[in-house]
C-alpha positions in Angstrom: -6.0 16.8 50.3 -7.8 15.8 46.9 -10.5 17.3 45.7 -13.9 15.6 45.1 -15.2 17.4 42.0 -12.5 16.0 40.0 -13.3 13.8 37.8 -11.8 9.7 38.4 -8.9 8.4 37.1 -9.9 6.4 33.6 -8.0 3.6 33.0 -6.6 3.2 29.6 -6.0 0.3 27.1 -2.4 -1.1 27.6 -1.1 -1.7 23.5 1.2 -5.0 23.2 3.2 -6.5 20.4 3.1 -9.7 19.2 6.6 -9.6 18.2 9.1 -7.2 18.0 9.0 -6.5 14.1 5.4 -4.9 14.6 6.3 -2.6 17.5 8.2 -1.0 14.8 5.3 0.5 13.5 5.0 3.4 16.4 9.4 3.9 16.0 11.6 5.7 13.4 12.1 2.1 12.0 9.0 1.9 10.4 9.5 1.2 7.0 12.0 -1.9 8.6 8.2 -3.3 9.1 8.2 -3.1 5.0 4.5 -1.9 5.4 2.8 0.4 2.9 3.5 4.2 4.1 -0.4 4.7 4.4 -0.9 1.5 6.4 2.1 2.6 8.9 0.5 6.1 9.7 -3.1 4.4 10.1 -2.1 1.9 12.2 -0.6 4.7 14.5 -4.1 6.3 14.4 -5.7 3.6 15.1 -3.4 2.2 17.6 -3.8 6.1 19.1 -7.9 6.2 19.4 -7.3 2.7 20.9 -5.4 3.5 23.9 -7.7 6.5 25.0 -10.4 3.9 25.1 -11.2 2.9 29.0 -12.7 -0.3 27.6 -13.5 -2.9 24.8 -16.7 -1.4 24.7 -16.2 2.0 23.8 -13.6 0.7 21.0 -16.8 -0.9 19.9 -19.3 1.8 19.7 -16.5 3.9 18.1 -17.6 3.5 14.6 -14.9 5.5 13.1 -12.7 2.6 14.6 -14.0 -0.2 12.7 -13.5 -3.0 15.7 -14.9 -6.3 14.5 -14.8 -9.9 15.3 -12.9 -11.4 13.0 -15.0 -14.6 12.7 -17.6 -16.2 15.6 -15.7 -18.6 17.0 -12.7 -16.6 17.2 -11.1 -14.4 19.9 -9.6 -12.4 17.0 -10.5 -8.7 16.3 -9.8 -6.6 12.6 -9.6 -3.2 12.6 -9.4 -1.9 8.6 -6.4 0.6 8.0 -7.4 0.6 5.0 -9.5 -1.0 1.3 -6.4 -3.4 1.7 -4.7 -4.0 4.8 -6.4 -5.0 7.8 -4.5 -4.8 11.6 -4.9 -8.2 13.3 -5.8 -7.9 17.4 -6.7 -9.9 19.9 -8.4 -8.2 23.3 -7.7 -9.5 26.9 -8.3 -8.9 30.3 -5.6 -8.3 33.0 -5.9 -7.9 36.1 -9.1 -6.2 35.6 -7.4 -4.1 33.0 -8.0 -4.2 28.7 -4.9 -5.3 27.4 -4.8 -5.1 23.2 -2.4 -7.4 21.3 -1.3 -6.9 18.1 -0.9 -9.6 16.1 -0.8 -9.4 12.7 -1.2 -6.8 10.0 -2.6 -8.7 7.6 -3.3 -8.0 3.6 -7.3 -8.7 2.9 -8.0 -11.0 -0.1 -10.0 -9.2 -2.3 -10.8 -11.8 -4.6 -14.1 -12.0 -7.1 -17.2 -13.5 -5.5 
């Protein structure tokens, strides 16, 4: 018999891979990824606070996330792991359930205006 005062089960974000060189990122192979050391531990942060969220958005109001579209018409999200290097995602929905994909870790120009 369950109890009724606990609390409800809170689904969590499922994290995919766009291809298999970035799921190095969260493995002992790491630096196989040829990432910055910085970018590799941030991304694991990042990628951390991101599954805990039940939903695209919370990720949003988290602040200390830095979610953003990455232009209007795009279904692209950034999230900054740092001045440099950006982590490319795209969000979906599965089966009533928040599915992130990585896609890219991309370096951000950071060119004179």
């Amino acid at each position: 018999m369950t109890n009724m005062s606990e609390s409800p089960i809170v689904a969590q974000m499922d994290i995919e891979f766009a291809d298999s060189r970035l799921a190095l990122i969260e493995t002992e192979r790491a630096a196989d990824t040829q990432l910055p050391v910085s970018v590799i531990q941030s991304a694991r942060h990042r990628l951390g606070i991101m599954r805990a969220a039940p939903d695209l958005r919370t990720m949003q109001n988290w602040k200390s996330l830095g979610l953003r579209a990455r232009a209007e018409a795009s279904s692209e999200h950034l999230v900054n792991l740092s001045s440099q290097w950006a982590m490319v995602l795209k969000i979906e929905e599965k089966n009533s359930a928040m599915t992130v994909i990585v896609r890219a870790m991309e370096e951000q120009a950071r060119g004179a205006a």
